[in-house]
C-alpha positions in Angstrom: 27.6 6.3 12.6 26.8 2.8 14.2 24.5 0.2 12.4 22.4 -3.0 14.6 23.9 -6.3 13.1 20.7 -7.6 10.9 20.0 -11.1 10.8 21.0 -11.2 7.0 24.7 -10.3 8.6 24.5 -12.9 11.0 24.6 -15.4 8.7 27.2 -14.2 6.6 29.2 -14.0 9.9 28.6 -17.3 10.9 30.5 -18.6 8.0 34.6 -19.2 7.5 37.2 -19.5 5.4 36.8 -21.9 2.7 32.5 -22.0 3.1 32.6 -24.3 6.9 30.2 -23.1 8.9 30.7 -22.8 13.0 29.3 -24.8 14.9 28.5 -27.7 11.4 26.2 -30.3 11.9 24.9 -32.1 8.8 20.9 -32.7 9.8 20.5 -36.0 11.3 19.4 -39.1 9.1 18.8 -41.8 11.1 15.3 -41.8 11.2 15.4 -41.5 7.7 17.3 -43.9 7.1 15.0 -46.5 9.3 12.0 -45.7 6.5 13.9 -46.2 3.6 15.1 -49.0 1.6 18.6 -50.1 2.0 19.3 -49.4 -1.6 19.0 -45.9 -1.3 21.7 -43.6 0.1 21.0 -40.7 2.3 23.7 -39.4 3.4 21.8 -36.3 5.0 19.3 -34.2 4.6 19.8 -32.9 1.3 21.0 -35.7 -0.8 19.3 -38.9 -1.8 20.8 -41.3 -4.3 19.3 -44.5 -5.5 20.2 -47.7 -7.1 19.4 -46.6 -10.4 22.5 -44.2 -10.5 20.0 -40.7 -9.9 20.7 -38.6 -7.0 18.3 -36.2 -5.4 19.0 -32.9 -3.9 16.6 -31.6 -1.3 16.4 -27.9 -2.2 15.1 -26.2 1.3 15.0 -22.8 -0.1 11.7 -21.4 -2.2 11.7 -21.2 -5.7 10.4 -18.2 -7.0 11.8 -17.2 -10.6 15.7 -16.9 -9.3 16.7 -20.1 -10.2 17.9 -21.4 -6.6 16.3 -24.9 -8.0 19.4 -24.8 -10.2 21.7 -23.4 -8.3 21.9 -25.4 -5.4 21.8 -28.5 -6.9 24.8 -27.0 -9.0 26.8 -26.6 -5.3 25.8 -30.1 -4.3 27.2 -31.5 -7.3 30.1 -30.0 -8.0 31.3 -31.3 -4.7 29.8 -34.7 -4.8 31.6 -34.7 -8.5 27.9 -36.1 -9.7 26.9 -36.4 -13.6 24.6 -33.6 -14.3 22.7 -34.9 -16.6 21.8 -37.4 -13.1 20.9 -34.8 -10.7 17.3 -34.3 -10.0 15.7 -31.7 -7.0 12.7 -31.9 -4.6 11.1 -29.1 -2.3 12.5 -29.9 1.0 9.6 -29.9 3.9 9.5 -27.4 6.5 11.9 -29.0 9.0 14.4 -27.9 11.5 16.5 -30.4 10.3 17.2 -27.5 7.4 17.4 -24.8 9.8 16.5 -21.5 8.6 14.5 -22.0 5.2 13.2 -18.2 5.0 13.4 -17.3 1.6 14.7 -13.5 2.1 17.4 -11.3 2.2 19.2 -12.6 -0.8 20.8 -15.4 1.3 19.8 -18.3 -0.4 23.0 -19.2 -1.2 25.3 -17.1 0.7 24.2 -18.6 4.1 24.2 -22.3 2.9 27.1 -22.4 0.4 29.5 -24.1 3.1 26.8 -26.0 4.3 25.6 -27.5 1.1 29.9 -28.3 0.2 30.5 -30.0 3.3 27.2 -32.1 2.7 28.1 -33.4 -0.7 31.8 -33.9 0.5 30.4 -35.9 3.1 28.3 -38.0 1.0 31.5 -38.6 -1.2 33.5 -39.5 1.4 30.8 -42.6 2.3 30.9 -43.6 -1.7 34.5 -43.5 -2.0 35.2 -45.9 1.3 32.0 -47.9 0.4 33.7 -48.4 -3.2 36.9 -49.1 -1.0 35.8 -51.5 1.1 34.3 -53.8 -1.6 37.7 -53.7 -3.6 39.6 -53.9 -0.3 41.9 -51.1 -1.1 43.0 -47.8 0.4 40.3 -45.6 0.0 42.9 -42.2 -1.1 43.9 -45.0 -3.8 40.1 -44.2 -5.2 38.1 -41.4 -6.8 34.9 -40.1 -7.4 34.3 -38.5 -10.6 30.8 -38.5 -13.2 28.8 -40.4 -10.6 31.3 -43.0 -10.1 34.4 -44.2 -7.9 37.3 -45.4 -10.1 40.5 -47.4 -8.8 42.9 -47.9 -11.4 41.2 -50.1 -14.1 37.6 -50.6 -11.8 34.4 -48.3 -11.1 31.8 -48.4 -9.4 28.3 -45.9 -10.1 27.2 -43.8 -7.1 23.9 -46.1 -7.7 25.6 -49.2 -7.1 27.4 -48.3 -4.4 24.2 -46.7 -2.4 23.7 -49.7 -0.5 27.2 -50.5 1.0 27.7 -46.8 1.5 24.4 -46.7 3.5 25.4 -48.7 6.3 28.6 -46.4 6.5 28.8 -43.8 9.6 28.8 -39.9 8.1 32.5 -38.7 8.9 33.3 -36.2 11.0 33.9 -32.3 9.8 37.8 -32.9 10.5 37.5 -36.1 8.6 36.2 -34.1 4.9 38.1 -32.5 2.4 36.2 -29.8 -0.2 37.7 -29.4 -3.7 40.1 -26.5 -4.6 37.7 -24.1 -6.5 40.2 -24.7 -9.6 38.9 -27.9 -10.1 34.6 -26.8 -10.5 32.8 -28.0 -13.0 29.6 -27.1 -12.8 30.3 -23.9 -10.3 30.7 -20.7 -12.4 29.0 -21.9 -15.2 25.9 -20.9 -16.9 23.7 -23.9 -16.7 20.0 -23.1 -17.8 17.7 -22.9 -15.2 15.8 -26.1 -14.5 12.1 -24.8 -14.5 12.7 -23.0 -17.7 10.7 -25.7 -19.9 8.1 -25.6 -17.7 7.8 -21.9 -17.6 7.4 -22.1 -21.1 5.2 -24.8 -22.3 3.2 -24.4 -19.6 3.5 -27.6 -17.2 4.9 -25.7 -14.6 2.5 -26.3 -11.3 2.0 -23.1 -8.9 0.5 -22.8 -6.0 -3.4 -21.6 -8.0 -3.1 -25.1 -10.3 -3.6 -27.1 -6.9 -7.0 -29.5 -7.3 -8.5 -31.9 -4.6 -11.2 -34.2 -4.4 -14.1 -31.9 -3.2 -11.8 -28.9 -3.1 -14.4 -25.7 -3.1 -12.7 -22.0 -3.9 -13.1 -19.4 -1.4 -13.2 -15.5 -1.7 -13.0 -12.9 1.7 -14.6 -9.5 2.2 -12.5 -7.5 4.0 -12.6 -4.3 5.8 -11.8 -1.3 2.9 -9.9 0.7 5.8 -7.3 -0.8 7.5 -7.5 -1.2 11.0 -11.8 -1.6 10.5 -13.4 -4.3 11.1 -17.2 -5.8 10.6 -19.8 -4.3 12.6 -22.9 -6.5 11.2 -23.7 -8.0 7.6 -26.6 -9.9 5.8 -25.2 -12.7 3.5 -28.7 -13.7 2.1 -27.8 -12.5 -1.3 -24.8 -14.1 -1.0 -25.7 -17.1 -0.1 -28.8 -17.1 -3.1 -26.2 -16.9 -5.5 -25.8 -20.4 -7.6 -22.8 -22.3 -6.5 -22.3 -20.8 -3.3 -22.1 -23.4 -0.4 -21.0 -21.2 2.8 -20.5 -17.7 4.2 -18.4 -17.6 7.5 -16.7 -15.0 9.4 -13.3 -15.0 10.1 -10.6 -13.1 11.5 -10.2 -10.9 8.4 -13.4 -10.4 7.2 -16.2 -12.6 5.3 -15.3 -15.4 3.5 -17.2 -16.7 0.5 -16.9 -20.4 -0.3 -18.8 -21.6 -3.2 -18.1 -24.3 -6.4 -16.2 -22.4 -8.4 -13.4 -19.3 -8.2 -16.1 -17.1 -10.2 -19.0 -17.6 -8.0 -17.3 -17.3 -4.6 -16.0 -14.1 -6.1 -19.5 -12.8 -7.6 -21.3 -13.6 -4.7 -18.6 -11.7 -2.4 -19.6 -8.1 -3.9 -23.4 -9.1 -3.3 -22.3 -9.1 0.7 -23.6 -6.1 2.9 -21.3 -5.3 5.1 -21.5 -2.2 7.5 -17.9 -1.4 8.7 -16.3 -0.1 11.8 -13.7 1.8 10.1 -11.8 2.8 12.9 -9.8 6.1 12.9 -7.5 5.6 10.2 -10.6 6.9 7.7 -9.7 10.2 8.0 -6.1 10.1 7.0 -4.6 10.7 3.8 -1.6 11.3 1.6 -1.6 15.4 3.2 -2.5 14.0 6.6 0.0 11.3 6.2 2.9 13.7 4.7 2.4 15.9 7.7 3.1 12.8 10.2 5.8 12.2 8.9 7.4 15.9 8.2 6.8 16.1 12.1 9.4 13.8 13.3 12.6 15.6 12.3 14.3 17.0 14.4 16.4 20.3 14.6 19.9 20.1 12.3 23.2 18.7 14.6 25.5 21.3 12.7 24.6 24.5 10.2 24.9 22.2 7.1 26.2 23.8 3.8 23.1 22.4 1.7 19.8 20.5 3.1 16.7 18.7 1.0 14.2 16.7 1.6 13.0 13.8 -0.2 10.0 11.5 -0.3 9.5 7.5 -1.3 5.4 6.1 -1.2 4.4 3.0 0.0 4.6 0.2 -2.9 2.7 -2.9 -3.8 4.9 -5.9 -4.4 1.6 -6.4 -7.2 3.2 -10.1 -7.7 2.8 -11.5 -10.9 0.8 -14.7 -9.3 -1.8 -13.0 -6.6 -1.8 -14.1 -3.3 -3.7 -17.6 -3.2 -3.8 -21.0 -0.6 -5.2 -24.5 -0.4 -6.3 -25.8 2.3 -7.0 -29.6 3.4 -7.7 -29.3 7.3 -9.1 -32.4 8.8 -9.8 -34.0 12.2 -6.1 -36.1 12.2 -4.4 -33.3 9.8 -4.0 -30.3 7.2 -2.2 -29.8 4.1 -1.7 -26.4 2.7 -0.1 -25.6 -0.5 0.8 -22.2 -0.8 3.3 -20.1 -2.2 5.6 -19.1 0.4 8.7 -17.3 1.3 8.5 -18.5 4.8 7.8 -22.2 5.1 8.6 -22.6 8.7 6.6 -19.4 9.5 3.4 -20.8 7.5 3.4 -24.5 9.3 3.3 -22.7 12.8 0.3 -20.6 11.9 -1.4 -24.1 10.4 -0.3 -25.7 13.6 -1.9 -23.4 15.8 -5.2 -22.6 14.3 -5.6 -25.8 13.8 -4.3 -27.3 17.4 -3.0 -30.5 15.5 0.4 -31.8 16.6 3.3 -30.3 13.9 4.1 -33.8 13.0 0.4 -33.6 11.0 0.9 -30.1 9.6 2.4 -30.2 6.1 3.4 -27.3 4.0 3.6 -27.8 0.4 5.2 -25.3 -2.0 5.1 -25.3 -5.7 7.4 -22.9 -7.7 6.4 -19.4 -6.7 4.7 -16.8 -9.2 7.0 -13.9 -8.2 7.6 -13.2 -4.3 9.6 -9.7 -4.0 9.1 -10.2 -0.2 5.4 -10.4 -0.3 5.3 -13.8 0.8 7.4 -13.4 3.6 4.2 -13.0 5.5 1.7 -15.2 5.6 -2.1 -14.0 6.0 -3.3 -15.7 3.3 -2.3 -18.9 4.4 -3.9 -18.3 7.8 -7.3 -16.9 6.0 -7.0 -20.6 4.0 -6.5 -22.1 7.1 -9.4 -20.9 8.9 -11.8 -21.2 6.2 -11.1 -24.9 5.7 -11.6 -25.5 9.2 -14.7 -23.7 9.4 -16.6 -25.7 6.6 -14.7 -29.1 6.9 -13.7 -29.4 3.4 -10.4 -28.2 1.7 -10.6 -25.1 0.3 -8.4 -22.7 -2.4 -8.5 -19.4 -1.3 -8.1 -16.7 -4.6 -7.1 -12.6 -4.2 -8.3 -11.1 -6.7 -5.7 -8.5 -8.2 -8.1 -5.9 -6.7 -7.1 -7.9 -3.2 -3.8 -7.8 -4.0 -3.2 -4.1 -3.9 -6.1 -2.7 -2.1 -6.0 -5.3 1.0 -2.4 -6.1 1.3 0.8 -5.5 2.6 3.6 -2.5 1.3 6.8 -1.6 1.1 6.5 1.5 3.6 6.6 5.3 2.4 10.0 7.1 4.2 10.6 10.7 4.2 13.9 11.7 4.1 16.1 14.8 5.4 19.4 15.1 4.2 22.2 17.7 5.6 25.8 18.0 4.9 28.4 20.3 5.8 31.5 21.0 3.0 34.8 22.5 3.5 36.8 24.8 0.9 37.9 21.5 -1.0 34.0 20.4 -1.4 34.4 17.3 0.9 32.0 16.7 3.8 32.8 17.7 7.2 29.4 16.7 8.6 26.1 14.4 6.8 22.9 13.4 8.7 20.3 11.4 7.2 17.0 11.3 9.0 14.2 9.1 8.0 10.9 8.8 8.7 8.5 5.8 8.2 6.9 3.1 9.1 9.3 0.1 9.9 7.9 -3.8 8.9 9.4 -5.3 12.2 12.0 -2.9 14.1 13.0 0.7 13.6 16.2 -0.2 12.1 14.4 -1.6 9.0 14.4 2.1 7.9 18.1 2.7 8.2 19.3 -0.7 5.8 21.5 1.1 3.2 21.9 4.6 4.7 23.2 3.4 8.2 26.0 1.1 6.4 26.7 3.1 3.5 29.4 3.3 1.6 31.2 6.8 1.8 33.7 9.0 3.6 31.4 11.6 4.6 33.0 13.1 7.9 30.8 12.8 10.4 28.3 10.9 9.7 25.1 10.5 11.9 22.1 8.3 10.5 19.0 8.2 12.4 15.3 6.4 11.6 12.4 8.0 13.3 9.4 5.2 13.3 5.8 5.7 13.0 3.1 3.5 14.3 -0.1 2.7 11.2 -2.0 0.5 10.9 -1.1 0.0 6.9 -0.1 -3.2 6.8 3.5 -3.3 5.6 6.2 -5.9 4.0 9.2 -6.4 3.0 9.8 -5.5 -0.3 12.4 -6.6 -2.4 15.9 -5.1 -1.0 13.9 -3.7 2.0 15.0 0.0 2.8 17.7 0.0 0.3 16.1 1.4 -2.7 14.6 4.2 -0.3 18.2 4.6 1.3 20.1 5.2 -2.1 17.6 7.4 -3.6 17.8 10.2 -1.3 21.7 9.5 -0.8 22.6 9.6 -4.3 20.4 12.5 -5.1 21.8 14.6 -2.4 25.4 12.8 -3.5 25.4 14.6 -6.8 23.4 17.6 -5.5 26.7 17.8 -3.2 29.1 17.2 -6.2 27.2 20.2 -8.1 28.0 22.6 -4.7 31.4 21.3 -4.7 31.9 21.7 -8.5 32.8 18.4 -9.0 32.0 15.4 -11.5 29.7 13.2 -9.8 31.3 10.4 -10.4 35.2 11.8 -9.4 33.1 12.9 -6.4 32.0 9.6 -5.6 35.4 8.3 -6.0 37.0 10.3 -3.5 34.3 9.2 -1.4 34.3 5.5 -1.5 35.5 3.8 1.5 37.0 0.6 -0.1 39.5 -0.1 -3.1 36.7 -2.7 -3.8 33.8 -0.6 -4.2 35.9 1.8 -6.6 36.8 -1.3 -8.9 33.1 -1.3 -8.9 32.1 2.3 -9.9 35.1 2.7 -12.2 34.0 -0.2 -14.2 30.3 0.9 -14.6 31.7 4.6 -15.8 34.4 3.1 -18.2 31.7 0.6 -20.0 29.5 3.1 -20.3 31.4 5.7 -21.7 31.2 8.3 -18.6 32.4 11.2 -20.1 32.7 10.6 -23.7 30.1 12.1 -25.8 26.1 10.9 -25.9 24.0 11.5 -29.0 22.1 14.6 -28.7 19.4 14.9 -26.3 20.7 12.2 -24.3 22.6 12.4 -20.5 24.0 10.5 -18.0 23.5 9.8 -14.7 25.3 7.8 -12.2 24.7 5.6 -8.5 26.1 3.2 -6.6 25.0 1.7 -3.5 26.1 -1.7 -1.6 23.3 -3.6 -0.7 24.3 -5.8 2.6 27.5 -4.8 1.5 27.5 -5.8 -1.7 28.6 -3.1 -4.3 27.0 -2.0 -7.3 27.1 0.7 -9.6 25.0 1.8 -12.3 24.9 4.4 -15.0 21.2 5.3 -17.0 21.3 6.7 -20.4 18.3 9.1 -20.7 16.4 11.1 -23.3 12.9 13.2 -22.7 10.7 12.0 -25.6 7.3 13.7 -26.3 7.3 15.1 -22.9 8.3 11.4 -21.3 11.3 9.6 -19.8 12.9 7.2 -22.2 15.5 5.4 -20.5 17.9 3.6 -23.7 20.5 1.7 -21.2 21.7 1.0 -17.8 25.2 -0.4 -17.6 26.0 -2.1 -14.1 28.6 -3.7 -12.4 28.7 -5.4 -9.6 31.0 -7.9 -6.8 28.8 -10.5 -5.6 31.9 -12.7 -4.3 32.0 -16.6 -6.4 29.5 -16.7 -9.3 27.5 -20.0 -8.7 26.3 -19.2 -12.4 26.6 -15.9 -14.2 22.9 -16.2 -16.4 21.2 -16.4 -13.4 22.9 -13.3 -12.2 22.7 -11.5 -15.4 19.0 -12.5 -15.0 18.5 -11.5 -11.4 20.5 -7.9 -12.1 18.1 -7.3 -14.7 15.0 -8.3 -13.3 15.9 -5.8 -10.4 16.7 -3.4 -12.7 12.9 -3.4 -13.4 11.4 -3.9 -10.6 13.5 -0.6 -9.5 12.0 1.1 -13.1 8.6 0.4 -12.2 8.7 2.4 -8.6 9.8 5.9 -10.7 5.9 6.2 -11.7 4.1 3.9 -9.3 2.6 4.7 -5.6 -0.1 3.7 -3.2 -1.9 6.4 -2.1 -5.0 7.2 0.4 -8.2 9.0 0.5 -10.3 8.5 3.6 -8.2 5.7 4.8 -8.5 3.8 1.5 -6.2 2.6 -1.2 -6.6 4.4 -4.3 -5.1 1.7 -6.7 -6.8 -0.9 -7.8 -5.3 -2.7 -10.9 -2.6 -2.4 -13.1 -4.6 0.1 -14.5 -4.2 2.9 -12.3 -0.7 0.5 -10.5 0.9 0.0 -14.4 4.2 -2.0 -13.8 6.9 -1.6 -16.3 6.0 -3.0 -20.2 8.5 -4.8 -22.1 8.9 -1.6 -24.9 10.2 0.2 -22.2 12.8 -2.2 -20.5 15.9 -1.0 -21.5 19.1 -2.6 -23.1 20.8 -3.7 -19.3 24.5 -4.6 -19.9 25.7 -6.3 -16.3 29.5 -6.6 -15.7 30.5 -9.5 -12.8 33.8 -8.4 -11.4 35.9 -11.7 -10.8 36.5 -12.9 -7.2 37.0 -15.9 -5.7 35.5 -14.5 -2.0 32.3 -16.0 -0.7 29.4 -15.9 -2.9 27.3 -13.7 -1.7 23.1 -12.8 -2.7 22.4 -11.1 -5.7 18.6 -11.2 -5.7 18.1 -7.6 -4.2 21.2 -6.0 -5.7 20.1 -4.3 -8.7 17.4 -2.1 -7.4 18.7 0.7 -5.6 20.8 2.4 -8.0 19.0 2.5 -10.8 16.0 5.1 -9.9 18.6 7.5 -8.6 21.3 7.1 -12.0 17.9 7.9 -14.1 16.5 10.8 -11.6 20.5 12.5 -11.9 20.6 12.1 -15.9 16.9 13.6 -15.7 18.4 16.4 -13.9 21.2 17.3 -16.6 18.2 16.9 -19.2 15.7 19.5 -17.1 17.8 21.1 -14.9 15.1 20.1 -12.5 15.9 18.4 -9.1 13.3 15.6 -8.6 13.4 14.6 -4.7 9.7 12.8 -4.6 8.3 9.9 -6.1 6.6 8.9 -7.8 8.1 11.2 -10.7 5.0 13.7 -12.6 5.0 15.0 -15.9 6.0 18.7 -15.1 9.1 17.1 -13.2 10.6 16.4 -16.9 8.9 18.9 -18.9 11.6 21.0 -19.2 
């Protein structure tokens, strides 16, 4: 088995003992500090404190509902030994001064915790010697603590100490010290998330509350087929309709831009539009099945059992559709849009609008959901051209219809599993061959079955790509949740044929002592074994996730010919807690988001999506969220991601309790009525 080194692993690997990253540099401030008053203190690029004793923390990551608004100011000032109740955050810019700011792959904090430790240590280092120098004293005879540096029977507030301690050179790497982990404060707490008020009441401002002077709303037509494009239309009905101001033609089909959201949309349907649909209009779910079916190849060795086993393509169907504002002018553009990928979204501004980058500025407002969705940005490249076109700014709205019928998915994989077992029921050979359609490379298939977890002899993993024209994403944990659902199906199928307990099974299978801490602890708090009342069963996963482990166990019941899933116990190692709500809250929320794939699928008919709403696309409801009970196995290792985590296991913990309920294998999604019926 042999696995590419993804990009998310990179930056784990870039880091050290004790969170310094090779090769540190702390982005430079000098120009910064040239604009700026001398009474405020900007140390670098992700701290900012002021006179008045507040201090601001640059957050360059996207805030989308997993609370990385709180969290790294948390890391910042924990280090910087700040007063909470002090701290306040802004939405860094897109700048390479932050580096990477992709909002992905559950690095968020991983890849900057070192980074953002040595930054704040930095900036306490100036306060202490600027407190130091005034009191001309030693500066290891001072300390920082609660916004302020004490010497014996003095202080001084980080505020009044901003100018001195502006005029200071930033110290070398060699030159800081970070705290002993024993001594957090704030780190490993559960402070509420920051955005929670305004979530509540209302205030919150998202990307679709953006208004400018003159601002008009824009809607596109675009081709029902992917791949098609427009042959010929006639907009005069369109453009009769009241409120509407333009029709233009860009890349992606016809935009609408009119006074209001409801008009541009109205007047969209009244387009006609004659299509080049290109060939993809004769495919569909057979057609496609058949494509994929076709790329496996012959079996390595005479396995002992074999299956096959079959994941659709997915809508991320983002609670906040797909929407951009646009401001494009002759010296200038300002887009505010909802993005994962910052950086990505200012080059795409930059060259459709041939302005120098310096002029381009990306604005993003807390995020409506992401799940990967907004990695890409087409909708901020349809804003972009539309504004352009007619000269004004525009806000660009998908409609929910938009959103699943014209976007981007989490590609369908077909899976073929194989495994050879000796006399003892242990595997002398496993193959895992999958077939899809990768988002960027061919190993995107392969994330969670090429690194997984087990002992399985030999072991040969192999991803077969297709080439669509379905546009596809990445979805939230990428290939993972495809990955551990055909594993851990064919994991207990294999425990079954070796007349073991699934669990036991899995336990002689784990590679690591760590990942067995893991599974051991999910099956203990949720009673593995012991008895469930009647009608109920058990079933059990565990998958690692960029190597992080998690195990869950689903409590099942068939009620009136329906799944009823009554709890899902998890545990999981996700290195130093940075603050265990927000994991709690991340485990569950990927809990169900992994719920909602068992009955949910895109699907085609002469080249066109099927789905339409949340009608015929139903997400899951809150009377049938089950009780989640998370368990956080202490470490004090890196902190590692935890957004992704809780997905993959829990479709294939419900699918193997289903099986002890029906006796029926289920190895498709999504899962039908007669697969539970028994």
């Amino acid at each position: 088995m042999s696995a590419k080194l993804s990009r998310r692993e990179f930056i784990k690997v870039s880091a050290v003992g004790g969170g310094l990253l090779l090769g540190f540099h702390l982005p430079a401030t000098q120009k910064i500090r040239a604009q700026t008053a001398e009474t405020t203190f900007i140390p670098n690029a992700y701290l900012k404190i002021t006179s008045d004793n507040t201090i601001t923390v640059m957050v360059h990551r996207s805030e989308m509902g997993q609370g990385v608004q709180t969290a790294i100011p948390m890391i910042l000032a924990d280090e910087l030994e700040a007063d909470w109740s002090q701290v306040r955050f802004e939405q860094a810019p897109a700048d390479s001064a932050y580096g990477d700011q992709v909002t992905g792959g559950s690095v968020s904090i991983s890849s900057s915790y070192g980074m953002l430790r040595m930054a704040a240590a930095a900036a306490r280092t100036m306060l202490i010697a600027a407190a130091a120098q005034i009191w001309n004293v030693d500066p290891a005879e001072c300390r920082a603590e609660n916004n302020l540096v004490v010497h014996e029977e003095k202080q001084l507030s980080y505020g009044e100490l901003a100018a001195t301690a502006a005029t200071l050179p930033v110290p070398r790497r060699q030159e800081l010290q970070l705290k002993d982990p024993s001594a957090f404060r704030l780190i490993g707490t559960s402070i509420p998330n920051v955005l929670t008020p305004q979530y509540v009441d209302g205030t919150a401002q998202f990307a679709s509350d953006v208004r400018l002077p003159g601002m008009l709303y824009a809607a596109v037509a675009r081709c029902p087929v992917f791949g098609g494009s427009v042959l010929n239309y006639d907009d005069s009905q369109a453009k009769a309709f009241e409120g509407v101001r333009h029709v233009v033609e860009i890349e992606n089909g016809i935009a609408v831009v009119a006074d209001n959201s409801w008009a541009a949309l109205a007047a969209r349907d009244l387009l006609d539009i004659t299509w080049d649909e290109g060939d993809f209009a004769s495919q569909n779910d057979e057609t496609l099945l058949q494509t994929f079916a076709a790329e496996i190849p012959s079996a390595e060795v005479s396995p002992t059992i074999e299956a096959t086993y079959f994941t659709p393509y997915l809508a991320h169907a983002t609670m906040e559709p797909m929407n951009c504002t646009a401001d494009v002018r002759p010296d200038g553009c300002d887009v505010w849009a909802p993005t994962q990928n910052r950086q990505q979204a200012k080059s795409v501004a930059t060259s459709l609008t041939r302005l120098s980058r310096d002029v381009v500025n990306i604005h993003v407002p807390p995020i409506g959901c992401g799940l990967g969705r907004r990695l890409k940005v087409d909708y901020v490249e349809e804003a972009v051209q539309i504004s352009k076109l007619v000269g004004v700014p525009i806000k660009l709205l998908w409609s929910r219809e938009d959103d699943i019928q014209n976007g981007a998915y989490r590609p369908a994989t077909y899976h073929v599993l194989r495994a050879a077992i000796d006399e003892q029921g242990m595997p002398s050979h496993f193959e895992h061959h999958i077939v899809g359609q990768p988002v960027a490379a061919a190993s995107d298939l392969a994330y969670g079955a090429s690194d997984h977890p087990y002992r399985l002899g030999d072991s040969v993993v192999r991803a077969h790509p297709v080439t669509l024209p379905i546009p596809t994403a990445y979805f939230r944990s990428v290939s993972n949740p495809t990955s551990a659902f055909a594993r851990e199906i064919f994991l207990d199928e294999m425990a079954e044929l070796a007349g073991q307990d699934p669990y036991e099974y899995r336990m002689a299978l784990l590679r690591s002592e760590r990942f067995k801490v893991v599974l051991e602890t999910a099956a203990r708090e949720a009673g593995w074994g012991n008895p469930l009342p009647e009608g109920h069963a058990h079933g059990i996963a565990f998958h690692t996730t960029w190597g992080i482990p998690v195990a869950q166990v689903a409590e099942v019941s068939i009620f009136r010919d329906k799944p009823r899933i009554h709890r899902i116990v998890c545990a999981i190692d996700c290195g130093l807690v940075i603050n265990p709500d927000m994991v709690v809250a991340q485990v569950e929320s990927g809990i169900a988001v992994g719920l909602s794939s068992l009955f949910n699928a895109i699907t085609f008919e002469d080249g066109r999506v099927q789905e339409g709403n949340l009608r015929n696309y139903p997400l899951l409801e809150m009377e049938d969220m089950p009780i989640v009970d998370v368990h956080i196995i202490p470490s004090t290792e890196m902190p590692e991601g935890v957004g992704e985590m809780g997905i993959p296991p829990v479709v294939p913990a419900v699918i193997n309790a289903l099986y002890k309920l029906t006796g029926q294998r289920i190895r498709q999604l999504p899962i039908r009525e007669d697969d539970f019926s028994g």
